[in-house]
C-alpha positions as CSV (number, residue, x, y, z in Angstrom):
1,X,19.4,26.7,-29.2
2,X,19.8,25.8,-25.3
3,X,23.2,24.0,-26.5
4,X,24.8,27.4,-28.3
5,X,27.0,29.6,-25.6
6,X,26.8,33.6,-25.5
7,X,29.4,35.2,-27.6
8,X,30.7,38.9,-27.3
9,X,28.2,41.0,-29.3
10,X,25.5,38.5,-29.3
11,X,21.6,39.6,-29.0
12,X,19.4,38.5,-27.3
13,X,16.7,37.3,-28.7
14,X,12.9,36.1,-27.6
15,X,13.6,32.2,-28.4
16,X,17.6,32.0,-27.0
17,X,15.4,34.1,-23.5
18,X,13.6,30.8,-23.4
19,X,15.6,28.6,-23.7
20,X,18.1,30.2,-21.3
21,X,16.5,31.4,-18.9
22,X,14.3,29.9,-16.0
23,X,10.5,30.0,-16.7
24,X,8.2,30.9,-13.7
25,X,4.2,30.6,-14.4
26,X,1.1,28.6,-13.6
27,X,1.3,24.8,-13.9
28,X,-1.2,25.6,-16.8
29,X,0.8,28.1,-18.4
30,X,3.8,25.9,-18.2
31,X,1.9,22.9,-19.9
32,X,0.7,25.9,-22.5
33,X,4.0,27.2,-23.5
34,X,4.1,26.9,-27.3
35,X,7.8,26.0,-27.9
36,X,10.2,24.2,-25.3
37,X,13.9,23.5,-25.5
38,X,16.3,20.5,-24.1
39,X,17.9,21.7,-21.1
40,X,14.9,24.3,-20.6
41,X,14.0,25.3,-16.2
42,X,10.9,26.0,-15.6
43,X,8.7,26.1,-11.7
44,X,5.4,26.6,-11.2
45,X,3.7,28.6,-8.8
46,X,1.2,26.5,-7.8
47,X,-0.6,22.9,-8.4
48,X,-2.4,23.6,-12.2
49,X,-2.1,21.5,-14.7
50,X,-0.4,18.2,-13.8
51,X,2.5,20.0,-12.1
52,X,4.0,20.7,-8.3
53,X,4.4,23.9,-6.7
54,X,7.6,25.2,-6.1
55,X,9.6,22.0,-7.8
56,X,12.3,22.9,-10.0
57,X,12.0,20.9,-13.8
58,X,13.2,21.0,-16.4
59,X,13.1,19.4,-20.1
60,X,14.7,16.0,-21.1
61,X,16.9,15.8,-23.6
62,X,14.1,14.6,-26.3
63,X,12.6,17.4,-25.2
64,X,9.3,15.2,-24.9
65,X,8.6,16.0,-21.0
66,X,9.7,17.9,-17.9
67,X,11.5,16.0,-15.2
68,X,13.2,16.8,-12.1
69,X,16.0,19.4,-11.8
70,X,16.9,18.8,-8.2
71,X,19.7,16.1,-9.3
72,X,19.0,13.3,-7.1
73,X,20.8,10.3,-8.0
74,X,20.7,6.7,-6.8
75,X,22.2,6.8,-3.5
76,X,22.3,4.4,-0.7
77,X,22.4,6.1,2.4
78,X,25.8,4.6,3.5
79,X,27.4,7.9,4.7
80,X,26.9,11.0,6.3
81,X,27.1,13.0,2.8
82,X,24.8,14.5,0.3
83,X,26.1,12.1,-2.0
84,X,24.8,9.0,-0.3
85,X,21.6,10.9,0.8
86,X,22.6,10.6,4.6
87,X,22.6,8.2,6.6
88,X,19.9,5.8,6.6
89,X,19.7,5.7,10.2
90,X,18.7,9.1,10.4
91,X,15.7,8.3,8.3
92,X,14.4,5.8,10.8
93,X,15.4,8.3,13.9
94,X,13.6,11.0,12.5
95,X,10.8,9.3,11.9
96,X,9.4,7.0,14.9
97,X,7.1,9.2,15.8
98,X,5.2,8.6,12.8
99,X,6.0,5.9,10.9
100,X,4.6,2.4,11.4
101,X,6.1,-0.9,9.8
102,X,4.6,-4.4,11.3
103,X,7.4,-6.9,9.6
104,X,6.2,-10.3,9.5
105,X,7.9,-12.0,6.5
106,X,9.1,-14.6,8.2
107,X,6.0,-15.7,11.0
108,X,5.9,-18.4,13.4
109,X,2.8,-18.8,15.3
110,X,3.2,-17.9,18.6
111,X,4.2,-14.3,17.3
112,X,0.4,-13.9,16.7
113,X,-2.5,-13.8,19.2
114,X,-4.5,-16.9,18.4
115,X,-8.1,-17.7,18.8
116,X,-10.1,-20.5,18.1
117,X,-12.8,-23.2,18.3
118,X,-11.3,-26.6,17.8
119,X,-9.0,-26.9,15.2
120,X,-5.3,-25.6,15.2
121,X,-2.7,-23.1,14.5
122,X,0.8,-24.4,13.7
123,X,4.0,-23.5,12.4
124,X,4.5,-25.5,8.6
125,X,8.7,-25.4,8.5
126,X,10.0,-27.2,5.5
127,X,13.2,-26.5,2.5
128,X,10.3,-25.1,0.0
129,X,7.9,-23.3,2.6
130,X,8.3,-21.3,5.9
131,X,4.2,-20.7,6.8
132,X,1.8,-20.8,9.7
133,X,-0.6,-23.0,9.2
134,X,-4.2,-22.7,10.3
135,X,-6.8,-25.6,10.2
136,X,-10.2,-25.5,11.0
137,X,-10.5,-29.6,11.7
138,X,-13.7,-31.3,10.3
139,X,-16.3,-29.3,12.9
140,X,-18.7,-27.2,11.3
141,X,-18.6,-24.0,12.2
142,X,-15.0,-24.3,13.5
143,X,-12.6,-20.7,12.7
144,X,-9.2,-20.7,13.4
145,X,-7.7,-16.7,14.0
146,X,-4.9,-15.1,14.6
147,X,-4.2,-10.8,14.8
148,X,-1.0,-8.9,15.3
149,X,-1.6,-5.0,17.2
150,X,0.8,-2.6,17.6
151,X,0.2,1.6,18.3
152,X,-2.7,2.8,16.3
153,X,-2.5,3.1,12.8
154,X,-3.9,5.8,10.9
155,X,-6.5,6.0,8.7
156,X,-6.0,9.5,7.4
157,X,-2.6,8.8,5.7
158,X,-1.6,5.8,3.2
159,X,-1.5,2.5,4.2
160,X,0.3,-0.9,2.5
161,X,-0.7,-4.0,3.3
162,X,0.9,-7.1,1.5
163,X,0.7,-11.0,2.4
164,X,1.5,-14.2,0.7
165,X,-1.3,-16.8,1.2
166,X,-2.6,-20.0,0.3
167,X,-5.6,-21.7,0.6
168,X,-6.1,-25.1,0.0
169,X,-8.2,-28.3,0.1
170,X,-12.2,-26.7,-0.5
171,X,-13.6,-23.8,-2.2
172,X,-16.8,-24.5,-0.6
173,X,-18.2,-24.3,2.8
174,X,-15.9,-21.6,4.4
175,X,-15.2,-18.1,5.3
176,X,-12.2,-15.9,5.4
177,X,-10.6,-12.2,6.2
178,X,-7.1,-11.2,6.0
179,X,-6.5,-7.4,6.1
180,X,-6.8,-4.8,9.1
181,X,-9.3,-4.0,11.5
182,X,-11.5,-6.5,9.7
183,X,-13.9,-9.0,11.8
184,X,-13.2,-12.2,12.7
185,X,-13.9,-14.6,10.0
186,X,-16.5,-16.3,11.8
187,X,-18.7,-13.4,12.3
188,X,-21.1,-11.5,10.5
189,X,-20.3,-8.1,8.9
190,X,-20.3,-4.9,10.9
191,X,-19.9,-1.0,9.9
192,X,-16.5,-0.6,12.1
193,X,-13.7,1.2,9.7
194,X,-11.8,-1.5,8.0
195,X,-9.8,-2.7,4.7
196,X,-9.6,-6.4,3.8
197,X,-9.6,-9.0,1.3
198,X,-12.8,-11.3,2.0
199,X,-13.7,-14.3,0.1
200,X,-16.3,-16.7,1.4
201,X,-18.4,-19.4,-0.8
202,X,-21.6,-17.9,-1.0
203,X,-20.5,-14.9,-3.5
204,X,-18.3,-17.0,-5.8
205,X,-14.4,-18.3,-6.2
206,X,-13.0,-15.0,-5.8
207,X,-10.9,-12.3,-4.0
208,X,-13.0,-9.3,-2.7
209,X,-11.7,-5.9,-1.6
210,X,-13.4,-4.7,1.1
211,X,-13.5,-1.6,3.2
212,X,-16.1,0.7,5.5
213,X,-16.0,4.1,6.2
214,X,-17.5,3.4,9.8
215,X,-21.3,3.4,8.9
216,X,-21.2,1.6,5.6
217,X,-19.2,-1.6,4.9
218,X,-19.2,-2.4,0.6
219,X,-17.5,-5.1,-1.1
220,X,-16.2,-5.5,-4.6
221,X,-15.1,-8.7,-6.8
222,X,-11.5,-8.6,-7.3
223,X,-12.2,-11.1,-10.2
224,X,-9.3,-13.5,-9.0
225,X,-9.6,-16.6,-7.6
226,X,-9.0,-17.3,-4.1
227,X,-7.9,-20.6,-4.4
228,X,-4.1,-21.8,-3.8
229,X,-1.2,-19.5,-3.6
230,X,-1.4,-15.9,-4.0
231,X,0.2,-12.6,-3.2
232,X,-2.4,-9.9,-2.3
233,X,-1.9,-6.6,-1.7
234,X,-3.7,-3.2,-1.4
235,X,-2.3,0.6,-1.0
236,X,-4.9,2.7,0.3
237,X,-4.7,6.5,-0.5
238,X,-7.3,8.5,2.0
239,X,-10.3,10.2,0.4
240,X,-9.0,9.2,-3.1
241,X,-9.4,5.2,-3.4
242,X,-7.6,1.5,-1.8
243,X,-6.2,-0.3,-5.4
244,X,-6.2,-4.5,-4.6
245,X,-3.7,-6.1,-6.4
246,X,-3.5,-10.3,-6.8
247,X,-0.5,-11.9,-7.7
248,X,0.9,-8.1,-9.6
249,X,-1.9,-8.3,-11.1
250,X,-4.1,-5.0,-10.5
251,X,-7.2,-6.2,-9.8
252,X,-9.4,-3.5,-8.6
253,X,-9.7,0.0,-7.7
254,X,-12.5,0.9,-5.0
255,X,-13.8,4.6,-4.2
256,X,-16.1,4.2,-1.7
257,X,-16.6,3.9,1.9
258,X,-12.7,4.4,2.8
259,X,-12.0,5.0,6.3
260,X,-10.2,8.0,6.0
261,X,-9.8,9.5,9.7
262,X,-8.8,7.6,12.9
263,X,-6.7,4.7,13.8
264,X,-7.3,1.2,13.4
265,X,-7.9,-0.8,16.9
266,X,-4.9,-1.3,18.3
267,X,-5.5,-5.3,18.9
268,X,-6.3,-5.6,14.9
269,X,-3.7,-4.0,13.0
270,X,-3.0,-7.6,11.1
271,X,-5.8,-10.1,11.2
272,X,-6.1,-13.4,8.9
273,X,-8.7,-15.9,9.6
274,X,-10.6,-18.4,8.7
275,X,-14.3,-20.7,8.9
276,X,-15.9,-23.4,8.0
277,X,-19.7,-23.9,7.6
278,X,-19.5,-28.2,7.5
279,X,-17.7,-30.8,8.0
280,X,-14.9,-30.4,5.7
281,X,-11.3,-29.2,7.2
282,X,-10.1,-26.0,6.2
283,X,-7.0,-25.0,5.7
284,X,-4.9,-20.6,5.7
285,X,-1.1,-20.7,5.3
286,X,0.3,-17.4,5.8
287,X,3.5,-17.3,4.0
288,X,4.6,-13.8,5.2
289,X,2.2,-10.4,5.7
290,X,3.8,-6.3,5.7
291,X,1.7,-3.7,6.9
292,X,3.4,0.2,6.7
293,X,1.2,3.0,7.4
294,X,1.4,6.5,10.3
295,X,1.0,6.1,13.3
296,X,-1.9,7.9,15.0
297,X,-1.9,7.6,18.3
298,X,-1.9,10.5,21.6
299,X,0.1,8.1,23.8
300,X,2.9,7.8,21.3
301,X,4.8,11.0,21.4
C-alpha cells in the first residue's frame, strides 16, 4: 500500500490516508493504531507509551517497529558539512563548560596524588603490561592511595566510570576502594555522597557496588570475584539506578541511596586504594581508569 503511487483519478481511501500521510497522536495512541504500513511517519505529542515527544519515526521496512526518520547516518565528523555531522572540534568547543572527561588509560604514578603508610607506589612498565603498582609491604595496617581531582563533578547528571584492575597475591586480610568520592581504603565508612566498587575480606571474595546518597551509605554483592584482573565499570543515571558491570558482564543494578545532586569533592574525583589488616603484602595494579560525567561547578563558567 505505502509502495503504490497516486494515479490520475485515484480515491482516496481510509487505509492508502494511512499509509501516506504523517500520523500525529499520543505516544499511546501511536502504539494503539490497529494497522501500520512500511514506510509509515508518525510523531507523538508527548512522552506516552514508550515513545519521544516531538521525534519524527517512522516504520521499518518489516514493518515490525518504528525507528528514526531524521536520517542520520554514520558520520565522522571530518568536515564542516551535514554529511560528516560537523566538525568534531566543535563538539568539544561547545561543550567545556559542561562536559568532564578525566583520561587516564595510560597512568604513571606521579600523575596521581599519593598517600601512604609504608609501603609503595610505583610505575610496573613491561611489553605485556603498562600499570601502577601499589604495595602495601608486610606491615599491618599499611594502605597505599592514590586520587586524581579535577572541577567538580556532578551528581545530578550521568556519570561513567571504567578501570582495569588487578589484584593479586591474598584474598585475605585487606581492604580496598576504587570509584569516586569514596573514602580512603583504610578508613571506616562514612555517609559522604559517593559511588565505588568496595571489596574487603570480611564480606566475601567479591566485587561490591557501593554508593550514598549523603546520609545513608548501602552496599550490594556484585557476585564476582575480586581476585586478579578485571575490568569494572558502572554508569550511574540520577534518581533512576548506578548498573556495575565486571569484566562485560552486568553484574548488578542498585536503586538506592544514589547521590543525585551536587558535585563530587574536587580532590576525589578518581580514588583507588588499598589495606592490609596483617602481615601479608598487598598488592593494586591500575591498568588504566575513565571517568566522564558534567561538570558542576560556580567557578567554571
Amino acid at each position: 500500500m505505502s509502495s503504490i503511487e497516486w494515479q490520475p483519478g485515484d480515491t482516496l481511501s481510509a487505509a492508502r490516508g494511512n499509509a501516506k500521510t504523517k500520523y500525529t497522536g499520543t505516544g499511546s495512541q501511536i502504539a494503539a493504531l490497529g494497522t501500520t504500513y512500511p514506510g509509515q511517519l508518525a510523531s507523538s505529542t508527548d512522552n506516552s507509551g514508550g515513545f519521544t515527544q516531538d521525534l519524527l519515526i517512522m516504520r521499518n521496512t518489516d514493518n515490525n517497529a518504528w525507528i528514526s526518520a531524521a536520517g542520520n547516518k554514520k558520520h565522522d565528523h571530518s568536515a564542516d558539512t551535514d554529511a560528516a555531522g560537523g566538525l568534531l572540534s566543535d563538539v568539544f568547543i561547545n561543550n567545556t563548560e559542561k562536559f568532564l572527561y578525566l583520561n587516564m588509560i595510560s597512568p604513571v604514578s606521579d600523575m596521581f596524588f599519593q598517600s601512604n603508610t609504608g609501603g609503595t607506589i610505583t610505575d610496573d612498565a613491561s611489553s605485556t603490561n603498562w600499570r601502577v603498582k601499589l604495595d602495601t609491604g608486610s606491615v599491618a595496617s599499611n594502605y597505599c592511595q592514590i586520587d586524581k581531582g579535577s572541577v567538580g563533578l556532578s551528581w545530578g547528571s550521568k556519570i561513567k566510570l571504567q578501570v582495569r584492575v588487578e589484584e593479586q597475591t591474598a584474598t585475605t586480610g585487606l581492604q580496598s576502594r576504587i570509584g569516586i568520592n569514596c573514602e580512603r581504603a583504610d578508613t571506616n565508612v562514612g555517609t559522604a555522597k559517593l559511588l565505588s566498587f568496595d571489596f574487603c575480606d570480611a564480606t566475601g571474595a567479591n566485587y561490591y557496588l557501593a554508593s550514598s546518597d549523603g546520609t545513608t551509605r548501602t552496599s550490594v554483592s556484585t557476585g564476582q570475584g575480586f581476585h586478579g584482573v578485571h575490568s569494572i565499570k558502572f554508569l550511574y543515571t540520577p534518581s533512576t539506578n548506578v548498573v556495575g558491570t565486571i569484566d562485560n558482564t552486568t553484574a548488578i543494578t542498585k536503586t538506592s541511596n544514589l547521590p543525585n545532586s551536587g558535585a563530587a569533592d574536587h580532590n576525589k574525583t578518581f580514588r583507588a586504594g588499598i589495606f592490609t589488616t596483617n602481615t601479608t603484602a598487598k598488592q593494586l595494579y591500575i591498568y588504566g581508569a575513565v571517568v566522564v560525567g558534567t561538570i558542576n561547578d560556580a567557578g567554571w563558567l
